[in-house]
N, C-alpha and C positions, 0 to 999 in steps of 0.2 A: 540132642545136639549139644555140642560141649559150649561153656559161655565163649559170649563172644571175643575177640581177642584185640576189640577197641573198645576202651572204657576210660573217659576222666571225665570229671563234672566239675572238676575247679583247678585253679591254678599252684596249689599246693599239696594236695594228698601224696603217700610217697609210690614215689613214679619207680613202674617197673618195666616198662619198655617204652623207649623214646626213639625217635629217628632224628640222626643226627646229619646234617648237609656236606656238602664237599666244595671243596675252591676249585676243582681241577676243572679246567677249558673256561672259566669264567673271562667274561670279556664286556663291552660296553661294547650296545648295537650301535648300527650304525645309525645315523641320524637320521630322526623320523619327528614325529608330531606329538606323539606319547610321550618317549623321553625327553625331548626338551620342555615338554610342559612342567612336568613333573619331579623329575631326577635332578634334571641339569638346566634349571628355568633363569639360573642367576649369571646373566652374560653372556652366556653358549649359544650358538648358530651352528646352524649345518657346515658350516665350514669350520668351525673351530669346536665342536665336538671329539675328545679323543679316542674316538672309536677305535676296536680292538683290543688285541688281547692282557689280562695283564700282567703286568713283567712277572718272568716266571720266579723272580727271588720273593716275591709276594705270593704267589701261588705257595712254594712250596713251604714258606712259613707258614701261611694258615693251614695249610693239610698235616704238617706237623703237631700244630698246636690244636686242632680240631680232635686228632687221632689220640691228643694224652688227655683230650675230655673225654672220648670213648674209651677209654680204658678205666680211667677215673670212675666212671660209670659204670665199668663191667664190673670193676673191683668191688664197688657198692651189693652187687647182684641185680643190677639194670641189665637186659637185654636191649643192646644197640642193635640198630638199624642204618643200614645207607642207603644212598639213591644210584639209580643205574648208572654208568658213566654219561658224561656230557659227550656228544659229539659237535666238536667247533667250527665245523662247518655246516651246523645245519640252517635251514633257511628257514622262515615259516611264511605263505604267502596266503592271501585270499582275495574277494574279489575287489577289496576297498586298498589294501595296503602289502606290505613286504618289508620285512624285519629278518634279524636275527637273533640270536643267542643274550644271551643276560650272563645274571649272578645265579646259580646253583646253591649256593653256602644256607641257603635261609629256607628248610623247610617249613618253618612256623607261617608263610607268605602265603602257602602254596591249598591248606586245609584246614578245614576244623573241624576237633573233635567236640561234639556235646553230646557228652553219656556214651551210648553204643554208637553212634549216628558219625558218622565219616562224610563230611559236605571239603569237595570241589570247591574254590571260591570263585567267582568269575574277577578276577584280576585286572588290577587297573593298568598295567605298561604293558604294551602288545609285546614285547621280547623276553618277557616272564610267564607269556605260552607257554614256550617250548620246554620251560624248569617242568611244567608240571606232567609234563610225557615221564620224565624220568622217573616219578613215583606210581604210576600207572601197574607197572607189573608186581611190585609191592603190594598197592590196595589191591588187586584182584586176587592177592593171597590173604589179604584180611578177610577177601569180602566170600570168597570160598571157605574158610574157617569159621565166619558165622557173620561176620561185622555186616552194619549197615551201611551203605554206601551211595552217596547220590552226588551230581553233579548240579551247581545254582546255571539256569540258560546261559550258554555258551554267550560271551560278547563278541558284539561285530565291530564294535571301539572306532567308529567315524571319526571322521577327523573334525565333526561339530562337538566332540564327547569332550574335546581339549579348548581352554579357553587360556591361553597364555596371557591374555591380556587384561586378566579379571585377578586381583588381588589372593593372596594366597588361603588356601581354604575356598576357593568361589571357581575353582580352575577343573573340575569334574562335570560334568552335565549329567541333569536327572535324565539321560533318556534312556536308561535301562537298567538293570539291578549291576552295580559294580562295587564290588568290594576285596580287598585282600584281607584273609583269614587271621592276618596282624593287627587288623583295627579291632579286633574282640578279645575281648577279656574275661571270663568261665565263674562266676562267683557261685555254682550251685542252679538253683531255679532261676536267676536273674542275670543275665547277657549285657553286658558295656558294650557299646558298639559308638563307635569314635568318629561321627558324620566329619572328614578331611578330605583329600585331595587323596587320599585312601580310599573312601569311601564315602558313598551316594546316601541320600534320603530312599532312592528305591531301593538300593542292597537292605538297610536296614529292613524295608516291610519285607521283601524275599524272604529275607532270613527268619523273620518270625514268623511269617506261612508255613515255612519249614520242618521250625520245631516243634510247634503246636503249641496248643495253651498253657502247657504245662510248663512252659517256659515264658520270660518275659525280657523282651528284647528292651535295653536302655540306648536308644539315641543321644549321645554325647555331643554337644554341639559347642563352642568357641570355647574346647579345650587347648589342643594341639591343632594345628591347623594344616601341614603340611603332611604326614602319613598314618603312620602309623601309631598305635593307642601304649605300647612297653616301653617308652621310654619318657611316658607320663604320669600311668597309675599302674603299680607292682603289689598286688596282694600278694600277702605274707602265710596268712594262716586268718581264720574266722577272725575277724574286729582287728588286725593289724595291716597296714598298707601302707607303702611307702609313693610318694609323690614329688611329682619334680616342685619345686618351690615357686619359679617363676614362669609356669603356665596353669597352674590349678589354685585358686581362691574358694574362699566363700561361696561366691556367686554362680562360678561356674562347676563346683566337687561335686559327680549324681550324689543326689539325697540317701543315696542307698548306704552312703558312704561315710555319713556325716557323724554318727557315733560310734564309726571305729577311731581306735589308736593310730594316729599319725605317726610317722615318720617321714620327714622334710629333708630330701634327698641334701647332704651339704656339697660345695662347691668341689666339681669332679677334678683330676686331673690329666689336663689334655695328652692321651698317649700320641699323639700325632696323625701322620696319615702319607702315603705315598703318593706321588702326582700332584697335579697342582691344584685338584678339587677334592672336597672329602663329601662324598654321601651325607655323611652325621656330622652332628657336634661331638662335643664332649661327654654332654651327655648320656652319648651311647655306654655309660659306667654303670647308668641303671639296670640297664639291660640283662637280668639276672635270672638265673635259672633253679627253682623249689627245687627239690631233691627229695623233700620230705617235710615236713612243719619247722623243725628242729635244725635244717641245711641248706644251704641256696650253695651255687658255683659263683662265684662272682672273680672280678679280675684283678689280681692283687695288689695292682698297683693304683688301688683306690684304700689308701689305711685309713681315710675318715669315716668314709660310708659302713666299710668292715666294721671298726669302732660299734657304730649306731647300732648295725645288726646285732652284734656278740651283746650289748646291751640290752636286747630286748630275749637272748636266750638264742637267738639264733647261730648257730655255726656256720662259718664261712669253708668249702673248699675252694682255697687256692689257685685259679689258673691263668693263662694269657691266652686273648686273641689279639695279640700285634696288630693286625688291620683292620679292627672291627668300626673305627672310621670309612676307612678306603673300601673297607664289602658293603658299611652299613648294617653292619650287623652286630650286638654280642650274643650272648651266652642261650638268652632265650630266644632270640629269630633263627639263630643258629640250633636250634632245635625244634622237635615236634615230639610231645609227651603224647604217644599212643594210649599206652593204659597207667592208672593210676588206679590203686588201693581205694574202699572207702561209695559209700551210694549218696547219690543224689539230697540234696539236703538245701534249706533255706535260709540266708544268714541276715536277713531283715531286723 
């Protein structure tokens, strides 16, 4: 059998096929229990939710500027990937709720890779379902070509699973394995997994049943509190990491982390956002994409952060995603590095 055709074990070996997301049919569901918990927790009611679609001058500037990262990357000799189109009227219903349609743009949300191993995340917002239909005919061709492939138990996401009324970071309930594939971070044999409003104490044990012993899952606990773990801790390459300044201390950096070289993300600048609520902070400047040890994509209208990188030997390519507030996303949620160069290794 030919090798398999998922393979990465860390977050920086040089990537040679990645799946890259799409803006098109993206919309904000309508109001439910999961999203305002979560997404839209800061003054939003069902009645003032701006559910639907978004303006299409936003769409078609991020599928512009997504499509000159995929090219960017074919030019490197990356084999891009897309997802199957969105259909914007789809529904998803079961026997507890009824939702629809999400963001698309961010397959980094949707899976993860460790080593050969293709895991399904069971997701925390019931209308980021339906994202993961769209990569379904894709993985059954990795998984025909050799890959491993499994899905974490499907979630039923009650409506006891949201506690709107419990401080940020405490708004997830353990009552089943829930996690998006955004709360982990790939260092080799040892797994960051970012316990938020992302992700449960039970996703973490799931996940290390998963891997097996050979792996070791790190529970990250009063890092980032609201989602997602890339736009806090950015490995670079073995012993370099870059970190946001004002949510990672002493106190709280895993230990796993504590004799690498730093790099203290400096103060971003706000590209803005459309509508009158943005998913992200500014923040989202971290949000950067390996290429290779020696490359990351980052968005150029960050010349300090570039600065830092090119100092450490790293090379910046150039790009923009305009809304990467308003989707919540940059460079790395906006991607899923399939296979990567390079085997399984310990960086302790």
């Amino acid at each position: 059998m030919s090798p398999s055709p998922v393979s990465a074990h860390n977050e920086w070996d040089p990537l040679e096929e990645v799946v890259v997301g799409s803006a098109v049919g993206a919309r904000i569901p309508r109001a439910e229990r999961s999203i305002l918990t979560l997404d839209y927790h800061d003054g939003f009611t069902a009645e003032t939710l701006p559910s639907g679609p978004y303006p299409a001058d936003v769409v078609e500037k991020t599928e512009e500027e997504l499509q000159a990262l995929c090219d960017a990357l074919t030019g490197l000799g990356v084999t891009v990937r897309r997802p199957a189109a969105a259909d914007p009227q789809a529904v998803l219903r079961t026997g507890l709720w009824e939702t629809d349609g999400y963001l698309d743009h961010a397959p980094r949300d949707v899976a993860l890779v460790v080593g050969d191993l293709l895991i399904d995340a069971p997701m925390v917002v019931r209308g980021r379902a339906l994202k993961q239909a769209l990569y379904k005919d894709l993985f059954t061709e990795y998984f025909n070509r050799g890959a491993r492939w499994i899905s974490a138990p499907r979630p039923k996401l009650p409506d006891e699973t949201y506690r709107p009324e419990l401080p940020e970071g405490r708004r997830l309930a353990d009552l089943e394995p829930l996690f998006d594939a955004a709360n982990v971070i790939r260092l080799g044999t040892d797994l960051l997994y970012q316990v938020s409003d992302g992700g449960n104490e039970l996703g973490a044990r799931w996940l290390q049943e998963a891997v097996g012993s050979r792996y070791t899952v790190h529970p990250c606990r009063n890092l980032y509190t609201s989602l997602h773990i890339d736009t806090t801790i950015v490995p670079l390459r073995p012993g370099l990491v870059l970190l946001h300044p004002e949510r990672v201390n002493e106190e709280n950096l895993p230990p796993i982390l504590s004799s690498w070289d730093k790099i203290w993300c400096p103060e971003l600048n706000d590209i803005g956002h459309a509508g009158s609520f943005p998913v992200n902070s500014p923040w989202i400047g971290m949000n950067i994409l390996s290429v290779r040890p020696d490359l990351v994509v980052a968005d150029h209208r960050q010349p300090e952060l570039i600065k830092l990188l090119e100092a450490k030997g790293i090379d910046v390519l150039p790009l923009s995603l305009s809304h990467a507030r308003t989707f919540g996303g940059g460079f790395h949620c906006a991607t899923l590095d399939v296979r990567r160069t390079g085997t399984l290794e310990t960086y302790r």
